[in-house]
C-alpha positions in Angstrom: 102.3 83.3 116.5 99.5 81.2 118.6 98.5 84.1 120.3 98.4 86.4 117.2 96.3 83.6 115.5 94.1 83.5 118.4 93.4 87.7 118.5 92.9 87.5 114.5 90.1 84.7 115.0 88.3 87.2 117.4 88.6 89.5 114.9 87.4 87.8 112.0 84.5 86.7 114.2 83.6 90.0 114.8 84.1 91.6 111.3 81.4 88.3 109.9 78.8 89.8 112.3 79.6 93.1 111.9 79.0 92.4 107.6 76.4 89.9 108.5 74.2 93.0 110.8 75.4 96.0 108.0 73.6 94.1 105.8 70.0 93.2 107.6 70.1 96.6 108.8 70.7 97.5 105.3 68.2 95.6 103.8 65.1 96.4 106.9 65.5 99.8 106.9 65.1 100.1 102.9 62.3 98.3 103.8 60.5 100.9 105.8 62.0 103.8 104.2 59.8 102.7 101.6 56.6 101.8 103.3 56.8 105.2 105.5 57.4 107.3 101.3 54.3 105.0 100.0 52.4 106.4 102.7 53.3 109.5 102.9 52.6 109.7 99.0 48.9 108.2 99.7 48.8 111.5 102.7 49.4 114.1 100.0 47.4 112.6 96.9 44.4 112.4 99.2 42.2 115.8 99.8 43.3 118.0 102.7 39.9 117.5 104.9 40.0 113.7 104.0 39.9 111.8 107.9 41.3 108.8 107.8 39.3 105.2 108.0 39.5 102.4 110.3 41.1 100.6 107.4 43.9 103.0 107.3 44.2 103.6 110.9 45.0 100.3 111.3 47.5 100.5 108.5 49.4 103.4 110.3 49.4 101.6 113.5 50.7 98.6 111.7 53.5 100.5 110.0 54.4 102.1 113.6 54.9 98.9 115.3 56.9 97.7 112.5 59.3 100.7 112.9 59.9 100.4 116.5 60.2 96.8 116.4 63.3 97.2 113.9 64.4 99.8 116.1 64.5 97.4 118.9 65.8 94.8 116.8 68.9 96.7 115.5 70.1 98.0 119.2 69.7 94.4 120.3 72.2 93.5 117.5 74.1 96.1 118.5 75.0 95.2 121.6 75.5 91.7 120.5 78.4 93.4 118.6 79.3 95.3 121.4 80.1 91.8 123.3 81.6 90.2 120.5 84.2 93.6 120.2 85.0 93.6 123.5 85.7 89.7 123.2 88.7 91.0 121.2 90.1 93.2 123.9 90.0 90.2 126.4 91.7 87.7 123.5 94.2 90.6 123.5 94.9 90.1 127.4 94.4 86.8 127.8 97.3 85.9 124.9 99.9 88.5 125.4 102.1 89.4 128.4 102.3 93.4 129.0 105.2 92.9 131.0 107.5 93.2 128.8 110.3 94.6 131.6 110.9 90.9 132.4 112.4 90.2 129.6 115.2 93.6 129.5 118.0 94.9 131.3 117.8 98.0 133.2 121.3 98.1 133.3 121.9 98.2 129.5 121.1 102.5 129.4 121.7 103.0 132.7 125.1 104.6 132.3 124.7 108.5 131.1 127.6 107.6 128.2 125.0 104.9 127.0 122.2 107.1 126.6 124.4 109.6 124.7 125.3 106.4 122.3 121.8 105.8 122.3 120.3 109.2 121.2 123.3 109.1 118.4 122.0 105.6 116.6 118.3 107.4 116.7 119.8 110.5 115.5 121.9 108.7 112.8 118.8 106.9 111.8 116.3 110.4 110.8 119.5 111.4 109.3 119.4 108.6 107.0 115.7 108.8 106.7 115.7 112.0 105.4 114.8 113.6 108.5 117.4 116.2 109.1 114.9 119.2 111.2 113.9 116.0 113.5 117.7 114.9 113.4 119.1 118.3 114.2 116.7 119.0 116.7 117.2 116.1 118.5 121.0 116.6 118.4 121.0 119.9 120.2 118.6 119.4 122.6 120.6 116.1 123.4 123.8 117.5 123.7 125.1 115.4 121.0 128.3 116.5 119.3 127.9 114.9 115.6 131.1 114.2 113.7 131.3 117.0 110.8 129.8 116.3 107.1 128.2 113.6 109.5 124.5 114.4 107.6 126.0 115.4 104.4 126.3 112.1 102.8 122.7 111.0 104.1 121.3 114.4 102.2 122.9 113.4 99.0 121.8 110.2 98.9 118.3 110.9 100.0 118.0 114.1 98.0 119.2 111.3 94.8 116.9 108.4 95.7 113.8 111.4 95.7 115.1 111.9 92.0 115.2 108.5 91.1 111.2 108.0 92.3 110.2 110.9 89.6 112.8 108.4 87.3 115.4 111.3 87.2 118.8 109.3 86.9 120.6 112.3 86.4 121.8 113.1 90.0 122.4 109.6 90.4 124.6 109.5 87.1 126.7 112.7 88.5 127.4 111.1 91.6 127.8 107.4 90.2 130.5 108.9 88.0 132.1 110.9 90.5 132.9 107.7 92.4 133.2 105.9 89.4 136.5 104.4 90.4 135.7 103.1 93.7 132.5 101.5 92.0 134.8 99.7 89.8 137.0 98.3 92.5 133.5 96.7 94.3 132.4 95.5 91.2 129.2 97.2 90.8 127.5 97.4 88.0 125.7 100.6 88.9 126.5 103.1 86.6 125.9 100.8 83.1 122.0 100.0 84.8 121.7 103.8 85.3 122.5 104.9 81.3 121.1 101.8 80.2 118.0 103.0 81.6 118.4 106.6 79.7 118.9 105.0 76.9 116.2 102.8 77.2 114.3 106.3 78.1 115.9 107.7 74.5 114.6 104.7 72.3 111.1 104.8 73.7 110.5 107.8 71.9 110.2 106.0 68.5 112.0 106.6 65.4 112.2 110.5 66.2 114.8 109.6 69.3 116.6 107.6 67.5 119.4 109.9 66.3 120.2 110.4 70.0 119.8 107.6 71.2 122.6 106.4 69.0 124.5 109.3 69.7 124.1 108.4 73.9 125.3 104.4 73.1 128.4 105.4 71.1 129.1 108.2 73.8 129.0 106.4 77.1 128.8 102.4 76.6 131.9 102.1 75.3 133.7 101.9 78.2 131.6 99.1 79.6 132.1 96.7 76.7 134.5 94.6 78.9 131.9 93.7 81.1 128.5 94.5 79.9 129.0 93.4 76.1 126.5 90.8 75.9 123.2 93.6 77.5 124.9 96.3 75.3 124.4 94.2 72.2 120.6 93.3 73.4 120.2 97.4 73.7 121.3 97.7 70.1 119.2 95.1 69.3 116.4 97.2 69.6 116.7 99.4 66.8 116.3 97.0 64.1 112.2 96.7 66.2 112.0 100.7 66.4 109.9 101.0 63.6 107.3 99.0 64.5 107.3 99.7 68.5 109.6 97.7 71.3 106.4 96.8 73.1 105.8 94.0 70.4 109.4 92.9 70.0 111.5 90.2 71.6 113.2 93.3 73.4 110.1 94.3 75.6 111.6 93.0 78.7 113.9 95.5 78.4 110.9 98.5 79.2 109.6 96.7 82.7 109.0 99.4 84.9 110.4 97.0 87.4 113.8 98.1 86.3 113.2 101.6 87.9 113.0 99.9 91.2 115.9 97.6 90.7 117.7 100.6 90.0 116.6 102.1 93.6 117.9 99.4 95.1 120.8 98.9 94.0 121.8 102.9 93.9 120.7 102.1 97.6 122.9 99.2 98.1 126.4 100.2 96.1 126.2 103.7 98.0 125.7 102.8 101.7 128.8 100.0 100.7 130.8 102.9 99.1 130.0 104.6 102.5 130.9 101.8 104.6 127.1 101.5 105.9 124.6 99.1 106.0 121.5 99.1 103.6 119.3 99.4 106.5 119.5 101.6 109.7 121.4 99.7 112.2 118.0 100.9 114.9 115.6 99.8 111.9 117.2 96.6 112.1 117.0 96.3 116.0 114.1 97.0 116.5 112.4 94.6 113.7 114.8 91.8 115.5 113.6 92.9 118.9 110.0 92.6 117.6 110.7 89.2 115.9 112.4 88.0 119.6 110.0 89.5 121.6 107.1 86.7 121.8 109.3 83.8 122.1 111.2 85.9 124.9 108.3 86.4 126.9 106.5 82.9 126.6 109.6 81.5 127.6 110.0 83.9 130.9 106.1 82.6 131.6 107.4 79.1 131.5 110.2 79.7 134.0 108.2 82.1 136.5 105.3 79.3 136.1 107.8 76.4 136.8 109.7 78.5 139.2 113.3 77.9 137.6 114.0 81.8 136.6 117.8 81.1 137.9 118.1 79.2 134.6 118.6 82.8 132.8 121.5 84.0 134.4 123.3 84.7 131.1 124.4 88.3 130.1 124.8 88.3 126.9 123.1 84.7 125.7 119.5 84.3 125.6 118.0 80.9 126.8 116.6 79.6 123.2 117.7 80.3 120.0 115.7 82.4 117.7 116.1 82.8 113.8 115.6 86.1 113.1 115.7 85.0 108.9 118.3 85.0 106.4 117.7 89.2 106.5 119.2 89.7 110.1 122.3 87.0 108.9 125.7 89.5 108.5 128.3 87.1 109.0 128.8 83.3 109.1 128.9 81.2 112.9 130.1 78.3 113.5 128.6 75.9 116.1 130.8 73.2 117.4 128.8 70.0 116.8 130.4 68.2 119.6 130.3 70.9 122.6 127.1 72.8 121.0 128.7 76.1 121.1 129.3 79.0 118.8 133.3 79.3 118.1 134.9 82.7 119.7 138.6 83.8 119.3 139.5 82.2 122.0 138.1 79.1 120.8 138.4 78.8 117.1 136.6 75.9 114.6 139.6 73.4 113.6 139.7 71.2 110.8 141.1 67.9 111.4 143.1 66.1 109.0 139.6 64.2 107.4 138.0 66.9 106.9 135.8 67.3 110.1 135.6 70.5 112.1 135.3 70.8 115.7 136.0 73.6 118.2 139.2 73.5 119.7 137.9 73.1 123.2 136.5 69.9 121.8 140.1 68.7 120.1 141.6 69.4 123.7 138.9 67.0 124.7 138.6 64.5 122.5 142.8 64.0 122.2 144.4 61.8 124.1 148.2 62.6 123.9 149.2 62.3 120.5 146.1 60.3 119.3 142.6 61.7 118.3 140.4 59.5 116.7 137.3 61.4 114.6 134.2 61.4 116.5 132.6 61.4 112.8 134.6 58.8 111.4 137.3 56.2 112.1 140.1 58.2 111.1 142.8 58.3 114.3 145.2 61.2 113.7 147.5 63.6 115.8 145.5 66.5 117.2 148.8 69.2 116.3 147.4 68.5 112.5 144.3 69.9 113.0 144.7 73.5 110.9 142.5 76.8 112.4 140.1 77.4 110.0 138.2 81.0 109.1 134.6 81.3 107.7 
């Protein structure tokens, strides 16, 4: 972040005297544009065999010199800018480390079964984008062998989502009632948001939509009563306002158009978990983590080259600091012992002791002595076999 806030103060320099010399140059040459027209104009007013007095000769040599001063003027500006851009370009090196191979693994793709897995996540990923010539493409040229109806469900749902941006819902009420039942048993909610917002689209249309926008409410929410009751009676709330517009009413929350992209969202959301996928591309999500990790990485590789103690990194799989990567990148819950300072693995589960502290069971092993183990929280001496495994 230092280094980014050191590049952007470079830049902002640069765009100040860039505005600062637009607007003298601005300003000098409208200037002598206008002195060069006003004597041009006096040229062709006077007579054609008119010869020009000392007066005036001195006036054009006046008006000459001023020109090629500003000339010189503005390329000396110039290249005043010139130094100030290329200040940027230096900011650029002297904050951030190119080598960005000292902070991988050349063994992580080195295998040809990895690269296959590889290309299959980036193929996956235009298939979920939309991208199905780029996808297919780069499946057979790849040699990849994609599992069939492997693209199909990422067409639907793209070819849906496209609808729902020109606020068509009814591709997404076809499929949203097609898997109604497994909607139901994830408790979404999906299907009332999508005819609420047809109906929503039938009352709009004043009292002349009225007729079927009734007819809509008696035909499809009754079946949501059980759980939507209380928005269902706020929709037919809105009638008793038709006549005078919704816009005015105590019901024009109901017509934000941010309900069109809550809808997108969570069509997006309930269908990738009907699908057993998450929201966002699995490569989307490394790569914005690997971009996030990426400066801390390499200042902390500086440090250790700088202080000569690179040996320190000799884990595989850890990395030498932590780094939060935001409640975003978060998909399941980890538990750190407090005592021992390390995340809890299956081999070495959190345990809750009988007062209600938890600690790793390397650190019960530990702490117990025999059939004693007194709290390193709290005064409480129990008998480490009461300590219960625990899951988060």
């Amino acid at each position: 972040m230092d280094a980014c806030n050191a590049v952007e103060r470079e830049v902002d320099k640069v765009l100040s005297k860039f505005g600062s010399i637009h607007e003298h140059a601005d300003r000098v040459l409208r200037d002598v544009t206008n002195n060069v027209e006003g004597l041009k104009k006096e040229f062709e007013e006077g007579p054609s065999d008119h010869e020009l007095t000392a007066a005036q000769i001195v006036i054009l040599k006046q008006a000459v010199n001023k020109i090629r001063e500003t000339v010189q003027r503005l390329a000396t500006d110039h290249r005043d800018l010139h130094s100030t851009v290329s200040k940027v370009g230096k900011a650029i090196d002297r904050n951030f480390v190119s080598d960005f191979a000292s902070t991988s693994r050349e063994d992580v793709f080195s295998a040809p079964e990895k690269v296959q897995l590889l290309n299959q996540v980036i193929c996956q990923h235009f298939y979920r984008q939309g991208m199905l010539d780029i996808a297919d493409e780069l499946a057979q040229e790849a040699g990849l062998q994609m599992e069939d109806g492997g693209k199909e469900p990422f067409s639907e749902l793209n070819r849906i989502l496209d609808n729902l941006k020109q606020r068509d819902l009814s591709p997404a009420l076809e499929w949203a009632q097609a898997h109604r039942e497994s909607l139901y048993a994830q408790n979404s909610s999906l299907e009332f948001k999508l005819h609420r917002l047809q109906f929503i689209d039938l009352i709009q249309r004043g009292p002349a939509g009225q007729n079927e926008a009734i007819a809509y409410a008696r035909t499809h929410f009754h079946q949501f009563v059980n759980r939507h009751e209380k928005e269902i009676q706020n929709l037919m709330g809105m009638f008793l306002y038709l006549p005078h517009g919704i816009d005015s009413s105590p019901y024009s929350q109901l017509l934000d158009p941010n309900l069109w992209a809550e809808i997108y969202d969570v069509f997006t959301h309930d269908a990738c978990s009907l699908l057993g996928l998450s929201v966002d591309s699995p490569l989307s999500v490394c790569i914005n983590a690997g971009c996030t990790a990426l400066p801390a990485l390499l200042n902390i590789k500086q440090v250790m080259q700088q202080r000569q103690v690179t040996g320190i990194w000799n884990g595989k799989d850890e990395l030498p600091i932590e780094i939060d990567l935001g409640q975003e990148s978060r998909y399941h819950s980890v538990f750190a012992c407090p005592i021992l300072r390390q995340q809890s693995t299956d081999s070495n589960p959190p345990m809750r002791l009988v007062c209600g502290h938890v600690i790793s069971r390397d650190a019960l092993n530990k702490l117990s002595n025999g059939t004693k183990l007194k709290c390193p929280y709290c005064p409480v001496e129990q008998n480490p076999s009461d300590a219960r495994l625990i899951y988060f």
